[in-house]
C-alpha positions, 0 to 999 in steps of 0.5 A: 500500500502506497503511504498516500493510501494509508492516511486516506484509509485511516479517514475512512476508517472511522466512517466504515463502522457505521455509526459515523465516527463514533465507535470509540465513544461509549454508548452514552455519550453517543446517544446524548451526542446524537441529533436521533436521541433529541429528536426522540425526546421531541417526539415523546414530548408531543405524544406527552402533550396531546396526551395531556390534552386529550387523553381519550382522543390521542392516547388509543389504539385506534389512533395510534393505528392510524398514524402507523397506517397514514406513515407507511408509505413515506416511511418506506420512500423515507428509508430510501432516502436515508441512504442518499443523503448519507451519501451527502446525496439527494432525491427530488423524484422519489414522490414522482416515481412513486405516482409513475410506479403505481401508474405503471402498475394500475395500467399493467393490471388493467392491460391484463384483465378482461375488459380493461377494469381490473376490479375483480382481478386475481393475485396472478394479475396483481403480482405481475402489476406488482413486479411491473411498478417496482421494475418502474420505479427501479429503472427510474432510479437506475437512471438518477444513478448514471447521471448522477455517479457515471455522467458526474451531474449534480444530484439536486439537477439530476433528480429536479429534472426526473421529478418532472419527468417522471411525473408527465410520464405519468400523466401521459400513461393516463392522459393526465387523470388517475386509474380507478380500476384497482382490484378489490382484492389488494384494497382489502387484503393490503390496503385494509388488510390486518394480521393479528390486529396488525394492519398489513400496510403496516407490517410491510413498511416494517419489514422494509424498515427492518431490512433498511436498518440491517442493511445499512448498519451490519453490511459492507454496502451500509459502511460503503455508504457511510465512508462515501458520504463522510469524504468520497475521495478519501473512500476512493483512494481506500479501494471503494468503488465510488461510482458504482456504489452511489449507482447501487444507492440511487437504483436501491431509492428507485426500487423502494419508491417502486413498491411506495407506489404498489401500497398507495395503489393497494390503500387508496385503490386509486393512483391519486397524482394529487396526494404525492406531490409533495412526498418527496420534500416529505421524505427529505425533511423526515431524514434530516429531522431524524438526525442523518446530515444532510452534509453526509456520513451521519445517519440511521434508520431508526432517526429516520423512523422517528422523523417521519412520525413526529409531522403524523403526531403534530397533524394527529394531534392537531386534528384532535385538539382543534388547532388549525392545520397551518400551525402544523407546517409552522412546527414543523418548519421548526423543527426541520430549521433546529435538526440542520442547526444542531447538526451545523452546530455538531460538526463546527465542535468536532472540526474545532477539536 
């Protein structure tokens, strides 16, 4: 190994662990030092709060099963995008991928069925709608893959630029109005479906979730992720193929907004363009509240969990209490606003050191 290898190697060393730099520290000092523990307790403090004020609203099962329901979605695109901004990354087309992938979808399954309606379609039908709107929404983010890792075009262009695309491309599918046509099969068996009181919308995001976590804190592809977005160069010269592992991150976001699409088809049995415009500010903002850096190198899926739910509980909460929406936009704006400061904030400290 050459001696400019070697001190390149010992950069990324401590980003190769997974946890950012932190893996001397004790699991306290860790916890107390990162943005996922406060952000946690803000979270508590809101549940703490509405609780408060309503305690026969909030505080019930029927609630709390709606907020996991009305989350399911964003966490899985959320996941995604945990990944890319860690690469000190961007997406601004997963929301769009997704409404093109569920597009794809409903018209595969309509394509399919007698009639041109897939109402009473069969699982046969389905699963190939299924494996039609993850393969969309994979090649949309292989696309943002070679642009943004082969063709070295800025992330924020290069996905700013799919967003639109794959959105007209999805008005096109249609001539611009929503498929309707979904089978009543999914929509009661996914869409509503429970398992053990346990919505199935649910259980799949967590399982999703789940794999993202494992994924991105116990393998080689999440440390490559870590050291990428901690100094690419540096990731480079250790041995790391840069490139192609921020093509495999891109293609992984695509593939995860491809199945976001399938569960929004399989919930509102519809595609509805409307509901998903803003689904991908709505990721971005649920990773860096949960703690990942928008600066890259620092994150996890646990912070991005915790930051997908504290909008749901403000607008829960909200709801219940009789406090207009617009004040929910407000906290949340703040809250965002506070995570990027307390992440500038933490980094100026360990650069001073």
């Amino acid at each position: 190994m050459s001696r400019a290898t070697e001190p390149a190697k010992s950069e990324v060393q401590s980003e190769v662990d997974g946890t950012g730099g932190f893996a001397r520290r004790s699991l306290g000092s860790r916890l107390v030092s990162a943005n996922t523990f406060w952000i946690a307790l803000v979270l508590l403090a809101l549940c703490v709060v509405f609780t408060i004020a309503a305690p026969g609203e909030f505080a019930t099962v029927f609630t709390f099963q709606t907020l996991l329901i009305e989350t399911a979605v964003l966490l899985v695109l959320s996941v995604g995008m945990t990944f890319v901004i860690i690469t000190s990354g961007i997406d601004l087309s997963v929301g769009s991928v997704l409404i093109f992938a569920g597009m794809v979808s409903a018209k595969t399954m309509e394509a399919l069925s007698p009639g041109g309606t897939a109402t009473n379609a069969g699982w046969g039908v389905i699963s190939v709608g299924l494996i039609a709107g993850v393969v969309a929404g994979t090649v949309w983010g292989l696309i943002n893959g070679l642009l943004i890792a082969v063709a070295k075009i800025p992330p924020l262009i290069v996905t700013l630029g799919t967003m639109g695309a794959a959105l007209g491309a999805a008005y096109l599918l249609n001539n611009g109005s929503d498929v309707r046509s979904v089978p009543t099969v999914l929509n009661n068996t996914l869409g509503y479906g429970t398992w053990f009181g346990i919505p199935n919308l649910v259980l799949v995001a967590a399982v999703i979730t789940l794999i993202g976590a494992w994924l991105l804190h116990t393998t080689k592809f999440g440390r490559y992720t870590y050291a990428v977005g901690s100094n690419a160069e540096a990731a480079r010269r250790s041995g790391i193929g840069v490139t192609a592992h921020l093509l495999k991150v891109y293609t992984l976001t695509g593939f995860l907004a491809g199945v976001a699409g399938f569960m929004s088809l399989a919930y509102y049995a519809s595609t509805t363009i409307s509901a998903h415009t803003t689904d991908n500010l709505n990721a971005i903002a649920a990773t860096v509240m949960g703690g990942t850096s928008l600066f890259g190198g620092i994150g996890s899926v646990l912070g991005t969990v915790i930051g997908v739910f504290i909008p749901a509980v403000l607008k829960k909460g909200f709801n219940i209490t009789q406090v207009p929406d617009f004040w929910q936009m407000i906290a949340v704006g703040a809250v965002l606003i506070a995570a990027v400061w307390f992440d500038q904030r933490r980094r100026r400290l360990r650069n001073s050191r």
